[in-house]
N, C-alpha and C positions, 0 to 999 in steps of 0.2 A: 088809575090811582090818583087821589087828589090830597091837598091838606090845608089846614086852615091854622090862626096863629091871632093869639093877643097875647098884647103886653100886662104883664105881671110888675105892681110895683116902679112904675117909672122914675120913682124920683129918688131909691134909695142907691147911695152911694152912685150916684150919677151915670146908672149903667140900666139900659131897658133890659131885662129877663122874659123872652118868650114860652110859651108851651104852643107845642107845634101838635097836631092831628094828623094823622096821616089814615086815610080813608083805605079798605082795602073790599070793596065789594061791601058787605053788611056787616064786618068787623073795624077796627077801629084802634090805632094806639096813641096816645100822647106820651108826648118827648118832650121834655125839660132842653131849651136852648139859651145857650148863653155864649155871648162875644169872646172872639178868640183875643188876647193882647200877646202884643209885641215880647217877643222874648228877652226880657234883660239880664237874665241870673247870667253871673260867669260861669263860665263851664262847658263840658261836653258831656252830651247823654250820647246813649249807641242803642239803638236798639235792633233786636234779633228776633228775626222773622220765626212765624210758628214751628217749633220741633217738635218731630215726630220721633216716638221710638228711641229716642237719644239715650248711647251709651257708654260714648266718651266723656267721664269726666273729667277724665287728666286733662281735655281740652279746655274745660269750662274754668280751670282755675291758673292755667298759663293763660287761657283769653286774659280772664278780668287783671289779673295780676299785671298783663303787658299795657292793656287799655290806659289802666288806673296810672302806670306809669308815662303814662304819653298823656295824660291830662283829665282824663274820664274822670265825670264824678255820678254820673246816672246809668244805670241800666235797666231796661225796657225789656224783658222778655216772654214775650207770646209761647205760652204752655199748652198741648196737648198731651205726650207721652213721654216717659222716660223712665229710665232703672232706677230701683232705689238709692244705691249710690249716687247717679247723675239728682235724683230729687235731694238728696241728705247735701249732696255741694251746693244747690243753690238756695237751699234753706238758710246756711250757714251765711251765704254772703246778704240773704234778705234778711235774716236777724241782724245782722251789721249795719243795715239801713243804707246798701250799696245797689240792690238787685229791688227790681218792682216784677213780680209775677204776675203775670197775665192769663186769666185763662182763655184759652184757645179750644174750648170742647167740641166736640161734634155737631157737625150741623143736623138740624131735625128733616125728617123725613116728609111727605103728603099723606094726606090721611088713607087708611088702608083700602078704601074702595076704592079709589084711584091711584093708586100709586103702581099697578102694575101698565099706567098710562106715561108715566114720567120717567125717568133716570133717578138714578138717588143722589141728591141734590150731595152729600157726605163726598160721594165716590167722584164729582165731578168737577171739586172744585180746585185743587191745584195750583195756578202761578193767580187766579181770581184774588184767593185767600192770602197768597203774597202781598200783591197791590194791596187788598186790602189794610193788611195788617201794617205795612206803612205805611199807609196815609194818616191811618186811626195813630198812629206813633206819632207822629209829627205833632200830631194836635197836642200828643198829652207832653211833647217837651217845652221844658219851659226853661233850660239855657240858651244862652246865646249861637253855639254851634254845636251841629248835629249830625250822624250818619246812622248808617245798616250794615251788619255785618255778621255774615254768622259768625259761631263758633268754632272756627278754625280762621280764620282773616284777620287780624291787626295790620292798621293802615299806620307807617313810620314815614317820618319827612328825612330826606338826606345827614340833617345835622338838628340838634335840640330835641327839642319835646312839641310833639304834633300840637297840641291843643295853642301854644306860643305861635307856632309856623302859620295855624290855618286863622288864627285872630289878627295879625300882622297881613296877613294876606289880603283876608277881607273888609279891614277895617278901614275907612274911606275911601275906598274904591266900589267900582260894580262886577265883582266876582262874590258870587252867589253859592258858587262848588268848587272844588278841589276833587279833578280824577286820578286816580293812583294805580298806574300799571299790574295789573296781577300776576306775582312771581309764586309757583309753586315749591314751595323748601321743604326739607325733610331732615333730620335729627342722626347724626350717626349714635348714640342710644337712643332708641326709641323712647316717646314715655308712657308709652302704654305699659314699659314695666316698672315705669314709677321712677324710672330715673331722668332727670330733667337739665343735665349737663351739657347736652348736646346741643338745647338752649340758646346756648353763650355765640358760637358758629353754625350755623346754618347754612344746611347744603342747597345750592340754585339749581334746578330744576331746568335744564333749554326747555322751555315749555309755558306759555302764555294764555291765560285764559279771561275772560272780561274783567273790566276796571270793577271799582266800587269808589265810593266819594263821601267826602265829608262837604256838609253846606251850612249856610246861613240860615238858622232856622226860623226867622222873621221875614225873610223873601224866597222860599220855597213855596211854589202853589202846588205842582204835585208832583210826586216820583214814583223813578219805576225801580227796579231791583240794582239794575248796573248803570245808569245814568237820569239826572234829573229832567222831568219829562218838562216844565214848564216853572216860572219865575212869576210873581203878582205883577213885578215891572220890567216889560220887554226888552229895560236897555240892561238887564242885570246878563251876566254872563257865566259861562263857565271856565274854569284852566284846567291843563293838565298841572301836575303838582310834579315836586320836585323833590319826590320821595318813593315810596312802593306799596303796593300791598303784600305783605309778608301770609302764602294760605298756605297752611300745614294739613292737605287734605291727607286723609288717613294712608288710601292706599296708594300716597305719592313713590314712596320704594318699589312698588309693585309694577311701578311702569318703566321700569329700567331704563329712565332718561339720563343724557347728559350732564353732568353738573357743571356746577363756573361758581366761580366768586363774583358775590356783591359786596358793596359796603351798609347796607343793610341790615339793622340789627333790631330785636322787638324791645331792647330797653336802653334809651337815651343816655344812661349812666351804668356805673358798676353791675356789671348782668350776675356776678358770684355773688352779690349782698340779695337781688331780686330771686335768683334762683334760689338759693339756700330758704328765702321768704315762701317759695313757693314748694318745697319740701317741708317745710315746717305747719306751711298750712294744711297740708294734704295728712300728716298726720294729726294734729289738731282735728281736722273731722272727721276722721275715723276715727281719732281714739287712740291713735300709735297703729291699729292694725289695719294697715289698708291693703284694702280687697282686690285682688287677684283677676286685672283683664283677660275676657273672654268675648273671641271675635263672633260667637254664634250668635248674637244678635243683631253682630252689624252685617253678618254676611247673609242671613237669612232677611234680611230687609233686602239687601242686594240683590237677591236672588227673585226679589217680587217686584221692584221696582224691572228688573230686567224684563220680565213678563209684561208689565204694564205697560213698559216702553211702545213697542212697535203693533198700535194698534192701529184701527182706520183715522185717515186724516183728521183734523176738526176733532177730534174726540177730545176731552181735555180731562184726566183720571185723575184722583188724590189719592196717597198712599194709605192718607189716616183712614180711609175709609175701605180700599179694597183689601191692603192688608194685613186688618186686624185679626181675622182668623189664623194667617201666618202667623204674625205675630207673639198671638197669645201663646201659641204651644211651646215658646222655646224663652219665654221669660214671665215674671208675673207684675207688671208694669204699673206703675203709678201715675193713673189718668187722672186729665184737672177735671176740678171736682167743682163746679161753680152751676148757677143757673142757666138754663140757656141765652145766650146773649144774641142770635140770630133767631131771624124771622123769615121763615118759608110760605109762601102764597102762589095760588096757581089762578 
């Protein structure tokens, strides 16, 4: 593979514009390139790695609700699949001009004479598609600090509002990230039945699983899922933070762990004014008549990711791709709907 590159227009507005080539055997693409700049918007973007099959939506609006109030002003989210409900939530918040969708479609296959020579590039890409999907996020923020976090993870500092704590942290110094311990919590009401009281106290979990980080989004060169792989200047560094990750994984009750008190909380002020916010919203987009959770989707994804799991070493599987036949039989899913944005070559 080779490419080649002229500038376009060099002297408007003081910024050289390339078109790059990129050669692929006797095919061929041009790519429009242009200068990254320094992040100076205030604020914090978050963005959320590709979802697959997603059918918690009760999570997607305790997320944004708890983000927003810790400082959030951007969200980033990489779309593949989800219920119509989980799509009708995040409509709502991209009508608001809170949420940027992304589509995250399927990767294309090799052409049919050879493709029983290859693996299916769909079925094999994995934690690949992660990395990826962060890095290409990084690019498109353009506030000053930034993280990743699924839909179940709100990063909180000890005392205030994260977006204050991690600006104050980083500002004149060489701290670059902020790691946040991951506490897994769970809700004495659940809200998968729509009640969201439980909220307010959150039960700890004895139970620990990798950090997540918020960083500098002007001195990030590249990341990985649970810590920053590299900084543009070697003296930038990272800290641990002096806060938590608050992850409200679904089947946290189901693993009959210990509990403890933290002082940990997902909203920095009155949690009864944000909660009630967040009942109010949840009818708001249904309508008053919100729909009725049902685990058969997330436990039939469970049940094929379990399959997938323990296969030969080195294999690297994606769900989006091996279990879409599952899939489809037990929901009627709302897949992103955009042009292909990846390119497969052999």
């Amino acid at each position: 593979m080779m490419y080649t590159s002229k500038t376009i227009n060099p002297s408007r507005a003081q910024v050289a514009a390339f078109l790059v080539t990129i050669h692929l055997g006797s095919r061929k693409v041009v790519l429009n390139v242009q200068k990254i700049y320094k992040k100076s918007t205030e604020g914090l973007t978050v963005c959320v790695l590709p979802i697959h099959y997603y059918s918690q939506w009760q999570n997607i609006i305790l997320y944004i609700e708890a983000w927003r109030a810790q400082g959030a002003t951007r969200f980033i989210v990489y779309y593949h699949s989800a219920t119509k409900e989980t799509w009708k939530t995040l409509e709502y918040y991209r009508d608001l001009g809170i949420v940027d969708i992304k589509s995250w479609p399927s990767f294309p296959g090799v052409p049919a004479d050879i493709a029983d020579k290859y693996p299916k590039i769909d079925d094999s890409t994995f934690i690949l598609s992660y990395f990826l999907a962060i890095n290409i996020c990084i690019l498109n923020i353009k506030t000053k600090i930034g993280t990743v976090a699924d839909f179940d993870e709100v990063m909180v500092p000890t005392n205030g509002r994260l977006l204050d704590y991690a600006t104050e942290e980083m500002t004149g110094s060489k701290v670059g990230a902020l790691s946040f311990e991951n506490h897994y919590v769970s809700f004495t009401s659940r809200i998968y039945t729509s009640n969201f009281s439980g909220v307010a106290s959150p039960k700890f979990n004895v139970y620990r699983g990798p950090p997540k980080y918020v960083f500098n989004a002007s001195v990030l060169a590249v990341a990985q899922v649970h810590i920053p792989d590299s900084f543009v200047d070697s003296s930038v560094i990272g800290k641990n933070a002096d806060g938590a990750l608050l992850h409200f994984r679904y089947d946290a009750e189901s693993k009959n762990l210990t509990t403890t008190e933290k002082p940990y909380r997902f909203f920095p002020d009155n949690h009864s004014t944000h909660i009630k916010n967040i009942e109010d919203t949840s009818h708001k987009i249904f309508n008053g008549s919100i729909p009725k959770f049902s685990s058969k989707s997330y436990d039939t994804l469970q049940e094929c990711i379990n399959k997938v799991i323990p296969v030969e070493d080195k294999v690297c599987l994606s769900i989006g791709g091996i279990c879409k036949a599952e899939m489809d039989k037990v929901n009627d899913w709302v897949y992103a709907d955009s042009e292909p944005i990846f390119l497969v070559a052999t």
